[in-house]
C-alpha positions as CSV (number, residue, x, y, z in Angstrom):
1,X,-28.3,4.1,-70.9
2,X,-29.3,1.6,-67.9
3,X,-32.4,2.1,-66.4
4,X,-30.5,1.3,-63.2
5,X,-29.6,3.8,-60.4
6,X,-26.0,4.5,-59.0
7,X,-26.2,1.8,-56.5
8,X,-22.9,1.5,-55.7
9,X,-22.1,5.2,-55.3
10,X,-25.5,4.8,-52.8
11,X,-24.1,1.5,-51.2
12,X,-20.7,3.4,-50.6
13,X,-22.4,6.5,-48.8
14,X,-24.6,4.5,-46.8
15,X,-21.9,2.5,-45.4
16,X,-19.4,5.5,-45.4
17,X,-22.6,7.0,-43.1
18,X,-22.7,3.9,-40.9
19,X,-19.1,3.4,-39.9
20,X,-18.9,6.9,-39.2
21,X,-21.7,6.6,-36.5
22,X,-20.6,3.2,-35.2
23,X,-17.1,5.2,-34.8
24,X,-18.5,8.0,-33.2
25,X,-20.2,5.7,-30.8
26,X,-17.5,3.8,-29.5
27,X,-15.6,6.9,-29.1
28,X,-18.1,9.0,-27.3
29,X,-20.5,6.6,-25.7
30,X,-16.8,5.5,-23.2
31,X,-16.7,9.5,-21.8
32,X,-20.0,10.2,-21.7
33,X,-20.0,7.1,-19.4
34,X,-17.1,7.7,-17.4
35,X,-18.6,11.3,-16.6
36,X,-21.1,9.7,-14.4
37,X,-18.2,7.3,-12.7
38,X,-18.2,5.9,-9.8
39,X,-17.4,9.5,-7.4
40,X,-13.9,8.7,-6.8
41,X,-11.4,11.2,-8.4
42,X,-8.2,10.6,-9.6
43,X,-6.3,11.8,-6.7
44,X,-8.4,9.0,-4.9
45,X,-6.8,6.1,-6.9
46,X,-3.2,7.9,-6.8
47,X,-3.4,7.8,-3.3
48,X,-4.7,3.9,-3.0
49,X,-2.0,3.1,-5.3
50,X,0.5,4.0,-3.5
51,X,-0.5,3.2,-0.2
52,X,-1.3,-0.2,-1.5
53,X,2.8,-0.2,-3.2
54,X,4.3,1.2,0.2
55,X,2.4,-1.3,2.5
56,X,3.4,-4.3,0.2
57,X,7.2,-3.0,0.0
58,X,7.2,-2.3,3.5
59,X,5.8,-5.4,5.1
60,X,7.6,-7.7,2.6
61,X,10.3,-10.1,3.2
62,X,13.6,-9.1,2.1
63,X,14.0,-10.8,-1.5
64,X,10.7,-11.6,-1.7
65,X,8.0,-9.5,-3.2
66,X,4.8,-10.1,-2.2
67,X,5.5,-12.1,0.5
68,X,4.9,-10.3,3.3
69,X,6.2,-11.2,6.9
70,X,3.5,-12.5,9.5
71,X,4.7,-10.5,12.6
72,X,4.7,-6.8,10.7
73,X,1.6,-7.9,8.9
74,X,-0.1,-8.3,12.5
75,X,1.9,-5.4,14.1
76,X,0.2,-3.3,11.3
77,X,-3.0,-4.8,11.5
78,X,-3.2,-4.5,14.9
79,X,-1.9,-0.7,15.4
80,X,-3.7,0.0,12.5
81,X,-6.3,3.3,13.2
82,X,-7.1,5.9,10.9
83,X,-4.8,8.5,12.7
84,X,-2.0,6.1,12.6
85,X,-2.1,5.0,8.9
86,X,-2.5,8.5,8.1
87,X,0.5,9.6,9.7
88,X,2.6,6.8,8.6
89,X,1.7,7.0,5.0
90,X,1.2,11.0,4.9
91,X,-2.4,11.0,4.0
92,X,-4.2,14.2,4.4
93,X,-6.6,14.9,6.9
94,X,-9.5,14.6,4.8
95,X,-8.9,11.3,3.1
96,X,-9.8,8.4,4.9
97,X,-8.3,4.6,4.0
98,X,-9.3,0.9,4.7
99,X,-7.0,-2.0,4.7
100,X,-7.9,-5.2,4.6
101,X,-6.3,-8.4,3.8
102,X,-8.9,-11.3,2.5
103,X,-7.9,-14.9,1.1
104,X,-6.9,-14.7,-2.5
105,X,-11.1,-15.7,-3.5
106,X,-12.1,-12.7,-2.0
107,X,-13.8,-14.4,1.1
108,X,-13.2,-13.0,4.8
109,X,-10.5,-13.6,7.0
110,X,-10.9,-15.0,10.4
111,X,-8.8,-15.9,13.5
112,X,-6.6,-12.4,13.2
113,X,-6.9,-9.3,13.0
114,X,-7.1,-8.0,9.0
115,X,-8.9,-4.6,9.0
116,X,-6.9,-0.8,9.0
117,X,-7.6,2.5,9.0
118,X,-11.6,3.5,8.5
119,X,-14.4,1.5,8.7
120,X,-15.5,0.5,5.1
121,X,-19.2,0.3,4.1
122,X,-19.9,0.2,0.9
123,X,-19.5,3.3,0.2
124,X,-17.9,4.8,-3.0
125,X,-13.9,4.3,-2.7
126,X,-10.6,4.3,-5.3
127,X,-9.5,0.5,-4.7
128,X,-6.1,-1.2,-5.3
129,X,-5.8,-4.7,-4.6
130,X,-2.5,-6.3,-4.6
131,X,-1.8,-10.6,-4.0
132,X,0.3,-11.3,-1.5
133,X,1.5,-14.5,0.5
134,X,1.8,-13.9,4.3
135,X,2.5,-17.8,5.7
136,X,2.6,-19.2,2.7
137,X,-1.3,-18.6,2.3
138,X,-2.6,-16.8,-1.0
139,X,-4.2,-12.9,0.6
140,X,-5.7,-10.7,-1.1
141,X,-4.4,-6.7,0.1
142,X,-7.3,-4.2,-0.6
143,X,-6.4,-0.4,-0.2
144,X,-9.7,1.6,-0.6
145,X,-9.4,5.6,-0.3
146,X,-12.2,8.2,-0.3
C-alpha cells in the first residue's frame, strides 16, 4: 500500500468545485446586474425602436434605405414638438421622446435645425440609434424614450 493520498480523486473535486462556482458566476453575476439597470423598461426600448424604424422608413428616399430626404428631414425637424411626434407616431401621453440627428462621430449638428420632441438632459432614456445619409453626409438618428 502507498503512503500517498487519493490526489487525483481530490484534484478532480476541487476542480469539479471550481468550475461549478466560475459557472454559477457568469450565470448569475449578468441578472443580478441587470436588476439594478439603467431605469428604462422594456416597453421604453420597444417604443424607441420603433419610432426610430418608422421615422427612418418614413423620411427615406424611395429605394434607398437610410437615405433620408433633406426637405422631410427639415419639415420634421422643424414641426417637430412633443404633442406632434406623439400624435404622429401614437405615443401615449405619458412617454416623452427626443430626436436628434448628430454626424455619424457622435458630435453636434449645427446650421439646421436637428432636435424633436422633448428636451433631453441626461436623464435615464431607452435609446435607438440608427445611421443614416441625409445629403450625402454620414448622421447619426438617436431616438431616446422615457
Amino acid at each position: 500500500m502507498s503512503d500517498r493520498a487519493q490526489t487525483t480523486h481530490d484534484y478532480a473535486v476541487g476542480i469539479s468545485v471550481f468550475l461549478l462556482t466560475v459557472a454559477f458566476v457568469f450565470a448569475y453575476v449578468p441578472s443580478a446586474l441587470g436588476a439594478v439597470g439603467d431605469g428604462t423598461t422594456g416597453a421604453d426600448a420597444a417604443t424607441a425602436d420603433r419610432l426610430a424604424t418608422e421615422l427612418v422608413a418614413e423620411l427615406s428616399v424611395d429605394d434607398y434605405p437610410n437615405r433620408l430626404d433633406d426637405s422631410s428631414v427639415s419639415t420634421f425637424f422643424a414641426s417637430g414638438s412633443m404633442a406632434t411626434v406623439r400624435a404622429d407616431y401614437d405615443l401615449r401621453e405619458s412617454t416623452y421622446a427626443n430626436v436628434t440627428l448628430e454626424y455619424a462621430n457622435g458630435s453636434v449638428v449645427t446650421g439646421r435645425d436637428v432636435h424633436a420632441g422633448a428636451s433631453y438632459a441626461d436623464q435615464r432614456a431607452a435609446t435607438m440609434t440608427r445611421m443614416v445619409v441625409v445629403d450625402d453626409v454620414r448622421y447619426r438618428l438617436v431616438v431616446r424614450v422615457w
